[in-house]
N, C-alpha and C positions, 0 to 999 in steps of 0.2 A: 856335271853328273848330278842328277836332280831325283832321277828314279831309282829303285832296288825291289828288288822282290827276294824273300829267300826259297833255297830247297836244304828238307832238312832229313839227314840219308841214317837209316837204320843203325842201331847200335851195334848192330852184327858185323860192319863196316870197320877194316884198319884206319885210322887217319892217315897212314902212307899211302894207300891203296884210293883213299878220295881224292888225297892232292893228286897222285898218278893222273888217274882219272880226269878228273879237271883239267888237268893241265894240256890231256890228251884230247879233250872234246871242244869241238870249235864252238865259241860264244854266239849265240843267238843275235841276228839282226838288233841292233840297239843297244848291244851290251857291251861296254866296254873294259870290262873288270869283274872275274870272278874272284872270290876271295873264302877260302877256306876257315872255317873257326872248328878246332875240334878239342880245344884242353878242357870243355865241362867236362866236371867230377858228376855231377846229376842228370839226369836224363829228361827233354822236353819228348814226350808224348810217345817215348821208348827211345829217340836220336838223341844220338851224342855231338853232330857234328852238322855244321850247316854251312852254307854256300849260298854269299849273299850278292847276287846279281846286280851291278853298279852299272848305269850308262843314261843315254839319251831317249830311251823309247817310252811311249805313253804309258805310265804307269797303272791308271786306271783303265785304258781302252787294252795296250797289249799285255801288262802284268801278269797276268791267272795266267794267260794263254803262253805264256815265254816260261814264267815258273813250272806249269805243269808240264811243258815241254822237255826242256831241260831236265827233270825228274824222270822224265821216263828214260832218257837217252843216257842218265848217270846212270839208274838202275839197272839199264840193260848192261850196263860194262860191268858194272861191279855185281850182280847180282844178288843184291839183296835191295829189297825196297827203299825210294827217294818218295819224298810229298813233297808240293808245293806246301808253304806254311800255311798259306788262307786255307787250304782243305784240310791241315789237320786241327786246327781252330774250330773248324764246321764239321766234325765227326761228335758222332751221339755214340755216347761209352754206353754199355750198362752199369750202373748203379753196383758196385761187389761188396 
């Protein structure tokens, strides 16, 4: 297992309710290992909790396209917002 991509799901999110989730969502073509991380105390970009996609598939060709995949399909269970991590890296804040 050579690739990973994360998705990194709303603070709104229980960590029971991610692991459910995950556990309930079928892994994407090339993934062989979701894996849940949700004990940060701080918050990356408002998530507390991330889902780091382990397996065989291109990680530069299918990565973005499997992480923001996966991010919509946890989003829609759990309802509250998932990102792939590359696009929350690549969002322009305002300045507060």
């Amino acid at each position: 297992m050579d690739a990973f991509v994360s998705v990194y799901v709303d603070m709104g999110a229980r960590a029971d309710d991610v692991r459910a989730a995950v556990d309930a969502l079928p892994l994407p073509s090339g993934v062989v290992e979701a894996k849940v991380y949700g004990e940060a105390v701080t918050d990356t970009f408002g998530c507390r909790m991330a889902v780091d996609l382990t397996g065989t598939f291109d990680e530069k060709v299918d990565g973005l396209t499997i992480a923001r995949g996966y991010a919509a399909e946890l989003s829609a269970v759990l309802g509250v917002p998932a990102f792939a991590f590359y696009d929350l890296l690549r969002r322009d804040y305002p300045a507060s």
